[in-house]
N, C-alpha and C positions, 0 to 999 in steps of 0.2 A: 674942156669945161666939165663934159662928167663924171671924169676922174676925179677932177677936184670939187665936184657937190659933194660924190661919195666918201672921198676923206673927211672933208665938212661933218657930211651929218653921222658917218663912223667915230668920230673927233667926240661929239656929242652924245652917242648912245652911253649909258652907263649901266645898260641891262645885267651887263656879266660883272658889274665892280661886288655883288655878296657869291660868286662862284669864285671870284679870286683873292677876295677876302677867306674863304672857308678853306680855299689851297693851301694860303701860309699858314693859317691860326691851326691846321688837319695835324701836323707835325706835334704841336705843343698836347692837344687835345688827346693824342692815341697815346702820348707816351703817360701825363696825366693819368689818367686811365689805367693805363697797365701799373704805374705805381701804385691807386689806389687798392687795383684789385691785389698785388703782392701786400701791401701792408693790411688787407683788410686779410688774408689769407693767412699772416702771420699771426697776428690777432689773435685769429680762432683757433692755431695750431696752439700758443701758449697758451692759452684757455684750457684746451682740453688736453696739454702734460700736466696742468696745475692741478684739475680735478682727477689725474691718474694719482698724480701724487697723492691725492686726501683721501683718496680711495683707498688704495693700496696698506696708510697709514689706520686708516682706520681698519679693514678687513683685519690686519693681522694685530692690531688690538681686540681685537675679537673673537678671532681663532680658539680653539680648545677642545679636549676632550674631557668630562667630569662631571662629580654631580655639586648639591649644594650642600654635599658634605666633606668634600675634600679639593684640593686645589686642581684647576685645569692642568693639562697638559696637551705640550703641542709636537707635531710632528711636520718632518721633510716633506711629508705629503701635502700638508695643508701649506704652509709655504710656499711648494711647488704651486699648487692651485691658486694662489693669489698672483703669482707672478703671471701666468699662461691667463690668468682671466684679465689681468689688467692688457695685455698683451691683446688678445681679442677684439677690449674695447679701443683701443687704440685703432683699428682696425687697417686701415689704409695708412696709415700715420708709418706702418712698420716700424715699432717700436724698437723691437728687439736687435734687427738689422741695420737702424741707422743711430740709435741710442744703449742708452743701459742704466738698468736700475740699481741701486744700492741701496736697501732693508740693512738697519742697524735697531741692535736691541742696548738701549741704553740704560743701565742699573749704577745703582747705588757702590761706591768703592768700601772697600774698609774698613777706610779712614773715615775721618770725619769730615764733611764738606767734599766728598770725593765722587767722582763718578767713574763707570769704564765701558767701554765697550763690549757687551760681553758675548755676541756674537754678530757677523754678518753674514748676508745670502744678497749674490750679485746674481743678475743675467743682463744678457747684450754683450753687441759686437765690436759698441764703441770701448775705444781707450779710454778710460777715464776710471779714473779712482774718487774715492772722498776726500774733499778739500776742508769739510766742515769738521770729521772727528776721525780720529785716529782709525787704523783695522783691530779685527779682534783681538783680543787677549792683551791692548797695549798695556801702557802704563798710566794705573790711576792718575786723573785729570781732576783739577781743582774745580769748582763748583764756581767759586770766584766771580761774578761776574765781569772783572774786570781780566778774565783767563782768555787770550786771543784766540786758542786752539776751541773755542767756544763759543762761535763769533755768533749766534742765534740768542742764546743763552738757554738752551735749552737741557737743563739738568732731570732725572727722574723726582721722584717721591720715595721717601723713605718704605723701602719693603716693597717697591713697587719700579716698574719700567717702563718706557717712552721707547715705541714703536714709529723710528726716524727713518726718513723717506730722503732718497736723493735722486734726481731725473736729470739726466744731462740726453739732449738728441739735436742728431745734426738738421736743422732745418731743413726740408725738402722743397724748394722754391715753386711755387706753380707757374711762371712764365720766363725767367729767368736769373743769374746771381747778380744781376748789375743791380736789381729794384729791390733787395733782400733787403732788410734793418740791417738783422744780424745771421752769422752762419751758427749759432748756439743757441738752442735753450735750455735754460737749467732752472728747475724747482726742485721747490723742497716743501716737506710739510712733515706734521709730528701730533699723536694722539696718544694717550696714557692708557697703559691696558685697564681694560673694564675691569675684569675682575681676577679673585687669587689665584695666581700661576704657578704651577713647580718651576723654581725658576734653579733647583739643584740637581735635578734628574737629566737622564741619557747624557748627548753630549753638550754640556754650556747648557742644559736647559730644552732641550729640543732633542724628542725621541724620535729612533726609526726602526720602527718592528718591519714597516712593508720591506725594508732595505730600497725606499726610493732613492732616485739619483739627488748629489747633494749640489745646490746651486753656488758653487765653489765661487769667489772673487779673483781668482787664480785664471778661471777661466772667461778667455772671451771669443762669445756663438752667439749669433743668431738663429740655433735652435734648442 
């Protein structure tokens, strides 16, 4: 008989039904969790390529050597120093090693209604090329905006160039690839140079007296 009170009033305790409740619901909860924390981690990773990207576009609209009586001019050096500072800031991100940047200098063609690429400066280790505009020296590109190789629509100003920014980096997951969005990120951004450039000097426009190293597109390092 006191076997069977004890099953009785064991039958009847419901003390442990929010400990077995919290058992099954603990599964949904951690995983939960860990998604939010990867998507809120991704978040802040695109966030802050997007502002490498504006950065970057803008520094080197800005760039020059000169006064306000002759046009800027710019050099491998200063280049270099926009890449290595974007790079910095990037900090923990590992830019350079898990991503890569493409600086294009977009100018006026010719022709009429034409644009060209008239130079580029790569670094990073990923593979990736430009998807948005041709490499240097190609062949004048219509202004058009109906031109697909233009998909931005972003053309220069007459007498003037658009300092184009391209960021591709491979996601670095902070808890694992199952919770990831995606395994890419890619921006872009684009700023009009400030002011008048020798845009006919050294090589394409871009001098090098120090003889710095040149951020070739050819090459891919992560240093």
């Amino acid at each position: 008989m006191k076997m069977v009170s004890r099953l009785f009033t064991l039958s009847r305790n419901c003390s442990g039904i929010a400990v077995v409740e919290f058992a099954l619901c603990l599964p949904f909860v951690v995983l939960t969790t860990m998604a939010a924390a990867e998507l809120t981690n991704f978040t802040t990773t695109k966030m802050r390529i997007s502002q490498l990207a504006l950065q970057i576009a803008d520094n080197a609209s800005r760039i020059g050597t000169g006064t306000v009586l002759s046009n800027k001019t710019i050099s491998e050096k200063q280049i270099n120093d926009i890449l290595t500072g974007a790079n910095l800031q990037a900090a923990k991100l590992g830019l350079f090693a898990n991503g890569r940047i493409i600086l294009s200098s977009l100018q006026p063609g010719a022709a009429t209604n034409t644009y060209i690429v008239k130079w580029q400066r790569c670094k990073g280790a990923k593979n990736f090329t430009s998807t948005n505009y041709y490499t240097a020296g190609a062949t004048e590109r219509s202004s058009d905006p109906a031109n697909a190789a233009n998909p931005y629509k972003v053309t220069p100003p007459p007498s003037g160039a658009v300092m184009f920014v391209e960021i591709s980096y491979n996601y670095q997951p902070l808890i694992g690839t199952r919770f990831q969005p995606f395994s890419e990120i890619r921006e872009t951004a684009a700023m009009t140079v400030r002011d008048n450039r020798d845009y006919a000097g050294g090589t394409s426009g871009i001098y090098n007296t120090e003889n710095a190293p040149v951020a070739s597109c050819s090459t891919f390092s992560a240093t």
